[in-house]
LUMKOLMI-509568 format. One record per residue (C-alpha): x, y, z; residue number from 1. Coordinates in steps of 0.25 Angstrom, whole numbers, plus 5000, padded with zeros to 4 digits. Layout:
N
{east X&north Y&up Z&k NUM};
...
This chain:
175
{east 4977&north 4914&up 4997&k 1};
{east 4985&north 4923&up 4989&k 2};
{east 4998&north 4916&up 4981&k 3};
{east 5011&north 4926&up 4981&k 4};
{east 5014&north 4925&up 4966&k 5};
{east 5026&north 4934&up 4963&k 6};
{east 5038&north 4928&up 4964&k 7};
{east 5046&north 4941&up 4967&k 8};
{east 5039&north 4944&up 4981&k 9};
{east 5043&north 4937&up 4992&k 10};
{east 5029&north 4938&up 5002&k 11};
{east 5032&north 4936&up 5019&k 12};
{east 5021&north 4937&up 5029&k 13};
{east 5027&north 4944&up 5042&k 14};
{east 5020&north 4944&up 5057&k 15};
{east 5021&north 4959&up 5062&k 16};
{east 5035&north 4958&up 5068&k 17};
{east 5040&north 4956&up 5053&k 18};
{east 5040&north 4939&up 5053&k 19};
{east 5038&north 4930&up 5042&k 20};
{east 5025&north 4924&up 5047&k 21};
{east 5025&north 4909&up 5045&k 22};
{east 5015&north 4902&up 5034&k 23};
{east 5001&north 4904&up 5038&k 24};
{east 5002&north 4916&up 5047&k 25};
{east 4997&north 4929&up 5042&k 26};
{east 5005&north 4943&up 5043&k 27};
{east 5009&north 4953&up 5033&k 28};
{east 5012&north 4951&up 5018&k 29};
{east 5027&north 4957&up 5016&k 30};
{east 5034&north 4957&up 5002&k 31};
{east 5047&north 4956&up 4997&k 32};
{east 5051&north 4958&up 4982&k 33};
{east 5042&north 4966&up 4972&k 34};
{east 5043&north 4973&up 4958&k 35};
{east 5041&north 4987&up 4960&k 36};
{east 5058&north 4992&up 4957&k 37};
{east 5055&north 5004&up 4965&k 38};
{east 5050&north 4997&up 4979&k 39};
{east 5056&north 4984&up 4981&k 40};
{east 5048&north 4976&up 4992&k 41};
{east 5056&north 4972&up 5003&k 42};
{east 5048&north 4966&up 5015&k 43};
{east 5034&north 4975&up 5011&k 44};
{east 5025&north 4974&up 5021&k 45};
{east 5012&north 4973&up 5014&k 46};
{east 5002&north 4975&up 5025&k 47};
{east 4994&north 4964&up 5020&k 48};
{east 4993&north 4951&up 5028&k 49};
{east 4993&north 4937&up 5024&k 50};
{east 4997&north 4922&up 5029&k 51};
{east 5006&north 4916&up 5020&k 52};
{east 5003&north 4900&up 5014&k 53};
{east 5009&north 4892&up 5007&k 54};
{east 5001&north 4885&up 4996&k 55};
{east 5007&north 4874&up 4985&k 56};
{east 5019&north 4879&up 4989&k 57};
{east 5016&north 4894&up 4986&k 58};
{east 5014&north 4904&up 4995&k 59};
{east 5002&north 4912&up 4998&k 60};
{east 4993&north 4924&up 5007&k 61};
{east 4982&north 4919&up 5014&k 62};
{east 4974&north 4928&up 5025&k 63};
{east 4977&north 4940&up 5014&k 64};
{east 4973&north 4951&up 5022&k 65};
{east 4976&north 4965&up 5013&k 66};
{east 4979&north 4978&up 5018&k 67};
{east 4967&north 4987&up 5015&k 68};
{east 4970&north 4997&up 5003&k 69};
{east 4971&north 5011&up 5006&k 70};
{east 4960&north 5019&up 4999&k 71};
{east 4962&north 5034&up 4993&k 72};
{east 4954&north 5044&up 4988&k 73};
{east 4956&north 5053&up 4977&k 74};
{east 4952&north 5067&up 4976&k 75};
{east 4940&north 5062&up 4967&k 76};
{east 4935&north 5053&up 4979&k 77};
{east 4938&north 5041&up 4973&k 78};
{east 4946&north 5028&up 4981&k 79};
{east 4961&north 5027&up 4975&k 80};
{east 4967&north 5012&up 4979&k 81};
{east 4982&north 5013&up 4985&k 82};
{east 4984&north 5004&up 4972&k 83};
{east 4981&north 5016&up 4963&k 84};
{east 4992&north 5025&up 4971&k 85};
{east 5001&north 5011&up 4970&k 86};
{east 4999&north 5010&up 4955&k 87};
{east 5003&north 5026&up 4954&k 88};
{east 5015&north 5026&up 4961&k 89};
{east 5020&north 5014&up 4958&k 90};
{east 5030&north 5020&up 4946&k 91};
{east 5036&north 5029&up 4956&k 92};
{east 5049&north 5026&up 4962&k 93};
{east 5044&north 5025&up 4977&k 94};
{east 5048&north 5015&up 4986&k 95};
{east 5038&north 5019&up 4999&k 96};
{east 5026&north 5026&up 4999&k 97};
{east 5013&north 5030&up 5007&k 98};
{east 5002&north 5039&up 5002&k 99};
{east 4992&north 5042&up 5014&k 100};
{east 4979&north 5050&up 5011&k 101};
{east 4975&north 5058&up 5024&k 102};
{east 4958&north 5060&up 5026&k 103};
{east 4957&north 5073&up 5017&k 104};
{east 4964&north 5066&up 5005&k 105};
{east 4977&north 5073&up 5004&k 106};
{east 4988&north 5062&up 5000&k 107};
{east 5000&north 5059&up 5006&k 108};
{east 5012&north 5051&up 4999&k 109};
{east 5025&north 5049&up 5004&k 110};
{east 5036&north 5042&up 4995&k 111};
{east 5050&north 5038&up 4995&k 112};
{east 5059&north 5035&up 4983&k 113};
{east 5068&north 5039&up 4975&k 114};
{east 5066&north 5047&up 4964&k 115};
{east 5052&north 5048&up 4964&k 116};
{east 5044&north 5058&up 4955&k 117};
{east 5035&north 5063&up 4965&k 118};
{east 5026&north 5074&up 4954&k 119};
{east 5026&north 5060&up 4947&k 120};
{east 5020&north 5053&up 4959&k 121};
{east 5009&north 5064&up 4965&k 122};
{east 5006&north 5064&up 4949&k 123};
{east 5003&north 5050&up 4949&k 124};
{east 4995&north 5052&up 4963&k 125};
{east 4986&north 5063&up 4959&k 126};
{east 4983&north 5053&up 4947&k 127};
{east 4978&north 5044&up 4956&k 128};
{east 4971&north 5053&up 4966&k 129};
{east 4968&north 5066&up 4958&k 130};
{east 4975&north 5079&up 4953&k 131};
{east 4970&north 5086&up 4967&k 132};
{east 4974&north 5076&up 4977&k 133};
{east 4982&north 5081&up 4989&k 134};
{east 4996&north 5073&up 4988&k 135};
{east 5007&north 5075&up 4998&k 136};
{east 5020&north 5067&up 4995&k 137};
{east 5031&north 5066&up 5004&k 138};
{east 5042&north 5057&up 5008&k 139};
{east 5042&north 5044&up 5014&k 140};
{east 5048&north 5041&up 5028&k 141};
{east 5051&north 5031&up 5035&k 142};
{east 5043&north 5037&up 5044&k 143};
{east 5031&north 5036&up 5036&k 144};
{east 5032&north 5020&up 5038&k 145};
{east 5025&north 5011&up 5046&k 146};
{east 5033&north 5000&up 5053&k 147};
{east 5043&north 5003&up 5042&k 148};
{east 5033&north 5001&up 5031&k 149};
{east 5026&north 5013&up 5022&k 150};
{east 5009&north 5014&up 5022&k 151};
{east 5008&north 5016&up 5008&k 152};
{east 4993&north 5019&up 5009&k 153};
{east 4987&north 5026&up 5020&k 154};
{east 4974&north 5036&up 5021&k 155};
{east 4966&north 5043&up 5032&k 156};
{east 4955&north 5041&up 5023&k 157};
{east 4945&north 5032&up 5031&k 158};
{east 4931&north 5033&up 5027&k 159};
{east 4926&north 5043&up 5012&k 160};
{east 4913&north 5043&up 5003&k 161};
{east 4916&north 5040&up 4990&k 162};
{east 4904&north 5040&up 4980&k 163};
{east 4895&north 5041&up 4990&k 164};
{east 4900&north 5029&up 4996&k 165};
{east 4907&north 5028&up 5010&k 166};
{east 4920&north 5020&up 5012&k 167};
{east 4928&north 5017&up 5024&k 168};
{east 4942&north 5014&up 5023&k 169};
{east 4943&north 5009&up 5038&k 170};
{east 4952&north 4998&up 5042&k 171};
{east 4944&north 4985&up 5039&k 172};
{east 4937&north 4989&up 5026&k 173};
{east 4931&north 4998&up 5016&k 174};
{east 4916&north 5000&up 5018&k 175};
């Protein structure tokens, strides 16, 4: 089990019509509350799943299931974790993103905000991926969303040899 600790994020677990699921019944984790000042967290929908317990009076995640992490490749042929490109974005003002690699590596980022320095962000993308690394940025619409939430992370990227080492990144696991 899993404890919520933060005080400031109020954690629900929904049924896929948008419900709060009673105690003990598994569907998706969504968050309210947050510290990021540029993205407030109203009702995320994380994509992860979980029951919610309560446990000495506390509440907790049981039957954790984790969305799996979208994996890059940089134009060295190295993996880059979406945490990577979290971490190099998160000084920017943007309130919605998705970065998408397509099979042949090129990037695609779209973005919304206000006042966003965007030489500043493909400066702190190449960074992360390489100085040669194909990036497109554009505008996010509401078009681009799914149900009315963003994909941040998305690749056409399924299978690569790294190293000499193949890797899947198939539905179910890497291999």
């Amino acid at each position: 089990a899993f404890e919520i600790i933060p005080h400031d994020i109020f954690v629900e677990i929904l049924d896929p019509e948008g419900r709060l699921c009673p105690p003990g019944t598994r569907g998706e984790i969504v968050l309210t509350g947050g510290r990021n000042p540029f993205q407030p967290l109203l009702r995320y929908r994380t994509d992860d799943y979980a029951a919610m317990e309560f446990r000495a009076g506390k509440p907790v995640l049981v039957q954790f299931e984790g969305r799996q992490p979208t994996i890059f490749i940089d134009t060295r042929k190295r993996m880059v974790n979406n945490i990577n490109v979290t971490h190099a974005l998160r000084s920017f003002p943007i309130a919605q993103f998705s970065l998408h690699q397509f099979a042949a590596g090129a990037l695609l980022l779209r973005m919304r905000g206000v006042g966003i320095d965007e030489r500043a962000v493909r400066e702190a993308l190449l960074e992360v991926f390489g100085a040669d690394q194909a990036l497109e940025i554009a505008e996010l619409n509401d078009e681009d969303a799914r149900e009315g939430k963003v994909i941040q992370y998305t690749t056409d990227i399924k299978d690569v040899r790294l190293d000499g080492v193949e890797f899947s990144f198939q539905r179910g696991a890497v291999r």
